[in-house]
N, C-alpha and C positions, 0 to 999 in steps of 0.2 A: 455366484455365477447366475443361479437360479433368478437370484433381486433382480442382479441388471437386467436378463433378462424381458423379464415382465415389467420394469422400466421403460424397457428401449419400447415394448408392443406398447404401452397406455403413452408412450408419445407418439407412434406413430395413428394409433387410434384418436390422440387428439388434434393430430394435422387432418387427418380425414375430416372429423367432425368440422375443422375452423375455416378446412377449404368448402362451404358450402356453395361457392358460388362457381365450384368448377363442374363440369359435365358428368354424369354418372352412367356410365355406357350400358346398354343393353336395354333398354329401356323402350316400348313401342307403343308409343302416341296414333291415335285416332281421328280423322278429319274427313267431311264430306262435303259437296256441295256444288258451288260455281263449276262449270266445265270453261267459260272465261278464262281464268289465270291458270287452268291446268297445267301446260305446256310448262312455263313458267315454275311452279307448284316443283312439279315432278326432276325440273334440274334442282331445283334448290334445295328438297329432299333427300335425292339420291347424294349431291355433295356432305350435304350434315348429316348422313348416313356413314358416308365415309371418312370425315372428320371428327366424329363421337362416338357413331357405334350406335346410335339413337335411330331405329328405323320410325319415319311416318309413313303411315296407309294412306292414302287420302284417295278417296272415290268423286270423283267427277260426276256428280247425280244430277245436277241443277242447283240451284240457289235453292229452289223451294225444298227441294228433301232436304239442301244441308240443314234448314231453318228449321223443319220438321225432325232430325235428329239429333241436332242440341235440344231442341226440343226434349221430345224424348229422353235426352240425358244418352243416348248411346253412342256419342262419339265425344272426343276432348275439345272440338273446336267445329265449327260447321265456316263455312266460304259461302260468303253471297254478295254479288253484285248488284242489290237492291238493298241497301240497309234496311233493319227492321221498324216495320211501324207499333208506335207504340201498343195497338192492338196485338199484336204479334207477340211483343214484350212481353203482355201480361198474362200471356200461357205459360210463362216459365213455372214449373210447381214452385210451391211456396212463394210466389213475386220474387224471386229470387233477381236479382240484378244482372243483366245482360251488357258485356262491351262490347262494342266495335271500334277497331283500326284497321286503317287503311296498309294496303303491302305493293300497291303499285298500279298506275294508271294504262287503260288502252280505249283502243277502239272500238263502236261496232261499224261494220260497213257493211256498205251492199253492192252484192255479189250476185254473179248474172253470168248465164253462158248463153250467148248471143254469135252468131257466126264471124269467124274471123277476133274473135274477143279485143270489141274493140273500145278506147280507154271515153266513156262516155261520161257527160255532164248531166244531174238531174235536181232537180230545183224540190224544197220542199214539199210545195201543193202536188206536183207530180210525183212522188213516192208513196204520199197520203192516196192518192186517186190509185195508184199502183196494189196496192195494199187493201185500199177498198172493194177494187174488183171494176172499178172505173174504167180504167185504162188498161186493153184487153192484148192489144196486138203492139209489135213494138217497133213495125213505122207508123205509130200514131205521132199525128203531127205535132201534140205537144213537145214530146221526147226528139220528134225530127227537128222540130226550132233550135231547139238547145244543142242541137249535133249536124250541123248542117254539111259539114265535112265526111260525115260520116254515111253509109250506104247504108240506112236498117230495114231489115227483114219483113215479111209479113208474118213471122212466125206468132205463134199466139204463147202469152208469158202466162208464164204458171209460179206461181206465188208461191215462194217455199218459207213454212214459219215451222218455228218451234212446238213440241208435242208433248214436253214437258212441263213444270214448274221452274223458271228460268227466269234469273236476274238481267240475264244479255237483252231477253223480249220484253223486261220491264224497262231496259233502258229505250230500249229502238221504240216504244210503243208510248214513253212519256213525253222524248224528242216528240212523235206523231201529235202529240196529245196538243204540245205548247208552239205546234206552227199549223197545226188543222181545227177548222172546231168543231168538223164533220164526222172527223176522226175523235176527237174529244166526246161528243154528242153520243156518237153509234157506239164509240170499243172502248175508249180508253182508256189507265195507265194498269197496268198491272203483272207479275210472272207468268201469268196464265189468263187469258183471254177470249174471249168468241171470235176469233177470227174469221172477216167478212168472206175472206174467199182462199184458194189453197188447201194445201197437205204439207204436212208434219213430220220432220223429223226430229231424233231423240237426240238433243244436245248440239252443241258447236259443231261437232263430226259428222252428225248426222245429215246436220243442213247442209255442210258443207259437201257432203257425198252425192247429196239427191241434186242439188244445184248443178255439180259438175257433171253427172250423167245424165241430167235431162235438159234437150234442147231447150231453150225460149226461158228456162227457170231463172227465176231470181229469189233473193233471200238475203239475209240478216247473218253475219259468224263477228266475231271478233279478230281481228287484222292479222296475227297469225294463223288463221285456220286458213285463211284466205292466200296471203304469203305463200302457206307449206304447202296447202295444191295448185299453186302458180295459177290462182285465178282471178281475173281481173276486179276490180269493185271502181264505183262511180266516185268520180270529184263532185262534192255537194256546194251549194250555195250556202253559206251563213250567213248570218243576220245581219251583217256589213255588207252582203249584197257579194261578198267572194266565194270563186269557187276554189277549195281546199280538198288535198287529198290527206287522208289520213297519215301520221307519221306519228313518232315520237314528239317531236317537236310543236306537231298543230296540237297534238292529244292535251300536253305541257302547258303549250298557251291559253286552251280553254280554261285550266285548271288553275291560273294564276286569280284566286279569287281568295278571301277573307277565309280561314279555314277556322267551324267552332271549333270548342274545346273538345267538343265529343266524336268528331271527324265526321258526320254524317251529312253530306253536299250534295247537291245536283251538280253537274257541269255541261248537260245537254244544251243546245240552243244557245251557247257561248255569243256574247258579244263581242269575242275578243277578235278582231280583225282579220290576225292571222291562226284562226283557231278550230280547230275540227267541233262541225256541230253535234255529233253521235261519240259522246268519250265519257268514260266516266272512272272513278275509282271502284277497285275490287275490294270487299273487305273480310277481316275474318272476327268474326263472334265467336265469345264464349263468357264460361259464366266469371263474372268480379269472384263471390266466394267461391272456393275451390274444394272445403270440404262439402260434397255431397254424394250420394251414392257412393259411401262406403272409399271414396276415392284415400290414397294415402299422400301424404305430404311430400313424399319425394318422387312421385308422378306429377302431383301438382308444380313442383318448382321447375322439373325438368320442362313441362307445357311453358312456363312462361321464358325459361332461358332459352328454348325455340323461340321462340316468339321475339323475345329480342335479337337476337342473330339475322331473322327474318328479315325487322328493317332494321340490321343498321348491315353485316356481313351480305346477304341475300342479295340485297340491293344490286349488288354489280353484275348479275345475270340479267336482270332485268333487259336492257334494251339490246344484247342480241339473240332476246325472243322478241324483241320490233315492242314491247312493252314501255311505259315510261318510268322511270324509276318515280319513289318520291320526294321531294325537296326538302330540305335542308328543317324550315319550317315545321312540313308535315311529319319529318320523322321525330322530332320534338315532341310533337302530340302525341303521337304513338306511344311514344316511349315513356310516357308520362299515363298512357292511359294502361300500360301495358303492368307497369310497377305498380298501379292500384290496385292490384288482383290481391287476394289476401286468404287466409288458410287460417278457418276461427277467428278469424278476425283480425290477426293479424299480418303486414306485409309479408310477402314471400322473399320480396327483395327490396331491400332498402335503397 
């Protein structure tokens, strides 16, 4: 009785071991960074929370702290909407090897509380002058050409940017860079910048807050921030001369572009017709080797079976947060860049 018994445990001990590819619950992963894909983030978490048992933290800091905390090594994954420059890379200790994949596209737009909130057109050159500190009041006649229907204010606009280290202001500020050269010259592209004129709030929330309670404000969120306080944002001109409002669909079209191996793209300044010129992919970083920092191998395996879930399960929350999923294509890549993660060197998942 005693045999079988300790028969029956070393086979069920051997289904454990053979199931390595199934979920291991109780397990709490580490992420910080883009406040971008927050919204987004935080359904897709809370469900794989509830479907595994597996909680992620993820802190909404900015791109730059996420980039600054992988860094570091104190979180399992960092979220930045400005993929890393190789500079950046090669802070990793030991050159350690850094990935990025992409987990789904959106917008940034621009956001304004102007009286009577009303659905305005702004043309590249005038967001740059807006931004510069050019264009002060907002019946200035350039902004009145483009809105001729429209009754605007003499109010005086107050320029609301970012006060952190932020992927969303490296995207709105690289847009600036490749349709201004004044804006290229004085500020250009980066998470953190000199900005010419304006105050600062901390994050997508932030901006979003100071915009909607100060008259005449404008400012930069990502299209759900924008969405969830029911505040308007401008139809932009793209480079085919149209003007587009942000959606899933324009964000989509920008992004129909040759995708590398390594997922790291621009999408701003879209030539695609029908395509949102301020869009870009979110992505999440971390390290290819998995042992470091004392890490153990079934922490590590669990990070990357998130990770896969992420895109391929995740995906279907995406767009009713107004986000675009990713295509067919790019989750190919993903999942290709996802399974090169390795633990001593060897794959974690075949």
């Amino acid at each position: 009785m005693k045999i079988r018994y300790l028969a029956s445990m070393m086979m069920l001990v051997g289904l454990v071991i053979g199931f390595g590819a199934s979920v291991q619950a109780g397990q709490e992963l580490a992420g910080a960074g883009a406040t971008f894909p927050e919204p987004f983030y935080v359904k897709m978490f809370d469900t794989y929370f509830n479907q595994t048992g597996n909680k992620v933290n993820y802190q909404g800091i900015g791109s730059g702290g996420g980039i600054q905390q992988l860094l570091q090594q104190t979180v399992d994954f960092g979220g930045t909407d400005a993929f890393m420059t190789p500079e950046e890379m090669s802070k990793a200790p030991n050159n350690a090897a850094i990935l990025h994949f992409p987990t789904c596209l959106g917008a940034v737009v621009v956001t304004y509380n102007v009286e009577g909130n009303p659905n305005l057109k702004l043309t590249p050159d005038v967001i740059a002058d807006i931004f510069l500190g050019k264009i002060t009041k907002w019946n200035d006649g350039r902004i009145a050409a483009l809105n001729p229907d429209v009754k605007l204010p003499a109010t005086a606009i107050m320029v609301v940017h970012r006060s952190d280290g932020s992927g969303t202001s490296f995207v709105f500020t690289e847009y600036l860079s490749k349709v201004s050269k004044e804006w290229q010259d004085k500020v250009g592209t980066g998470k953190a910048v000199n900005w010419p004129a304006g105050i600062g709030g901390k994050g997508n929330p932030g901006v979003a807050q100071l915009v909607k309670q100060t008259i005449g404000a404008i400012g930069y969120v990502e299209l759900t921030y924008a969405e969830q306080n029911k505040m308007p944002y401008a139809l932009i001109r793209n480079r085919s001369g149209e003007f587009v409002k942000a959606s899933m669909q324009s964000v989509s079209a920008a992004a129909n572009v040759d995708m590398p191996a390594d997922t790291r793209v621009s999408l701003t300044d879209t030539a695609a017709k029908e395509g949102y010129p301020i869009g870009s992919f979110t992505w999440v970083v971390f390290y290819k080797e998995q042992n470091y920092k004392n890490r153990d191998q079934v922490r590590a395996l669990e990070l990357i079976k998130l990770f896969q879930w992420m895109v391929r399960d995740g995906q279907k929350f995406a767009p009713q947060l107004l986000y675009a999923p990713l295509s067919a294509e790019t989750v190919k890549k993903a999942e290709a860049i996802i399974k090169s993660a390795t633990y001593n060197g060897q794959p974690l998942i075949k």
